[in-house]
C-alpha distance (Angstrom), angle and dihedral (degrees) to the residues before:
residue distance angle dihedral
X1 . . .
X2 3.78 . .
X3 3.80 119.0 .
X4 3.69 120.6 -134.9
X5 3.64 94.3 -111.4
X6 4.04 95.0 49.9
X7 3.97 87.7 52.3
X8 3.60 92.9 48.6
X9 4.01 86.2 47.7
X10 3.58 89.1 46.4
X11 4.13 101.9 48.2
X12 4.31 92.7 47.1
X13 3.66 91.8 41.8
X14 4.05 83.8 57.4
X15 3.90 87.4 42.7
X16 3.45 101.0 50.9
X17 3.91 91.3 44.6
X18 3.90 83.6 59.2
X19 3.27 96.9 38.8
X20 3.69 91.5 57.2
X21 3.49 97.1 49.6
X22 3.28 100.7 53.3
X23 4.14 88.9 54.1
X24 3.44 90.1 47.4
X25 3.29 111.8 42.3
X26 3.49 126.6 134.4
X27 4.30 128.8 165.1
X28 3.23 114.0 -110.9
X29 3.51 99.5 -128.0
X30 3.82 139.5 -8.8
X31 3.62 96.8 -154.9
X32 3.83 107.6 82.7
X33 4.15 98.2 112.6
X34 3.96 89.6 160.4
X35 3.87 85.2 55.3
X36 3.45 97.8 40.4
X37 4.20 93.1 48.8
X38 3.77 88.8 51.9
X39 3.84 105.2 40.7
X40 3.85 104.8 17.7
X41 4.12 116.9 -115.5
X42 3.65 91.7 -90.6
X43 3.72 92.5 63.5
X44 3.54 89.0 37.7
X45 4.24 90.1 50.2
X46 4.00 90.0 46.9
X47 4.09 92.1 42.4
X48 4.15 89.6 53.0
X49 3.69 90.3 46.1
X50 3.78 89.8 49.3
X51 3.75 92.9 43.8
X52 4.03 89.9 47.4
X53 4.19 93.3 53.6
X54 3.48 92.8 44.0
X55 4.07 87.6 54.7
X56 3.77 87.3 43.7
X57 4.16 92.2 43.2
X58 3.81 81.6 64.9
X59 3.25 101.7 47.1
X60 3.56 108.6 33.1
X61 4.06 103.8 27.4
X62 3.66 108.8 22.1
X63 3.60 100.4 57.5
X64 3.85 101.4 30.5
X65 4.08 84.8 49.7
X66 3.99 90.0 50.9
X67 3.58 89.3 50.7
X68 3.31 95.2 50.1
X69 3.96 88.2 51.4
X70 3.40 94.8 45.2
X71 3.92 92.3 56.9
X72 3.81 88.2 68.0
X73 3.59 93.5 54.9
X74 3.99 110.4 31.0
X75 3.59 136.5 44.2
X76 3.60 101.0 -124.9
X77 4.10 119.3 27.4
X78 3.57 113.0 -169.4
X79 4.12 133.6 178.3
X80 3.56 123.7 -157.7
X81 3.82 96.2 16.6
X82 3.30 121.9 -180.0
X83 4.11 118.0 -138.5
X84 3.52 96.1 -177.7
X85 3.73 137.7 -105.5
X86 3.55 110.0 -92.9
X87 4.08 132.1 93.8
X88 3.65 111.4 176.3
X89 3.44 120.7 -130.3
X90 3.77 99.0 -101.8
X91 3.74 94.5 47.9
X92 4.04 85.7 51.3
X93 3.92 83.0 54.7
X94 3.87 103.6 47.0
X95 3.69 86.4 50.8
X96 3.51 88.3 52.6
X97 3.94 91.6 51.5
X98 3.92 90.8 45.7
X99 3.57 88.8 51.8
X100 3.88 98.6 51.7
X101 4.05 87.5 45.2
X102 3.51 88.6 61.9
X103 3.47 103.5 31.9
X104 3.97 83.4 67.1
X105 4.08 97.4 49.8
X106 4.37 96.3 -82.0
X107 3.82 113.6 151.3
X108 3.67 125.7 -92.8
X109 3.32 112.4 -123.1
X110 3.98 114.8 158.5
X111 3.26 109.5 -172.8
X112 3.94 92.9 57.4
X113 3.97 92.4 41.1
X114 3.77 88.7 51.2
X115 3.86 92.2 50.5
X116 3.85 91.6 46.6
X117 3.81 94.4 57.9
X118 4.19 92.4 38.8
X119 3.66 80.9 55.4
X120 3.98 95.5 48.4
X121 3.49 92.2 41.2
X122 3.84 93.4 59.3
X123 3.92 99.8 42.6
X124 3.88 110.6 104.2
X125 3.93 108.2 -117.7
């Protein structure tokens, strides 16, 4: 359950995101004739602007709200993190392998899969 404080966090982080968008905002591009001749530039202004929040919804909202959710649940809540870089050779294979299987109709069954390639991935080569 959400504290008070998290939902307050949570409602002006959405606010301010709209609230800066709508100061801010600027079409993307007033070039689009094609666009314009099929849809009229008022559809085309209101399907930019639509198209711009959604970007900014996942970039501003989504992620600092999940955070935000997380920190009620987890220790540590982190955005942006970084895993690392590297999937060994083995790993790249079992993925491979789970892909084919169900590519051709096998069962999904995640928890196994993910097992499979934690085990590949830490196997020496």
């Amino acid at each position: 359950m959400l504290s008070q404080e998290h939902k307050k966090h949570i409602v002006e982080t959405i606010k301010n995101c709209l609230r800066r968008k709508f100061q801010n905002y600027k079409p993307e591009t007033d070039n689009m004739p094609f666009h314009f001749g099929l849809l009229g530039k008022d559809r085309m202004a209101l399907f930019s602007f639509i198209q711009s929040l959604n970007t900014t919804f996942g970039t501003s909202i989504y992620e600092p709200v999940a955070k935000e959710l997380a920190k009620g649940v987890f220790k540590e809540a982190h955005s942006q993190f970084v895993l690392g870089n590297v999937i060994t050779q083995g790993a790249q294979h079992e993925i491979q392998r789970i892909m084919n299987d169900l590519s051709v109709g096998g069962d999904v069954n995640k928890e196994e899969e993910t097992e499979r390639i934690r085990k590949a991935a830490q196997q020496v080569s």
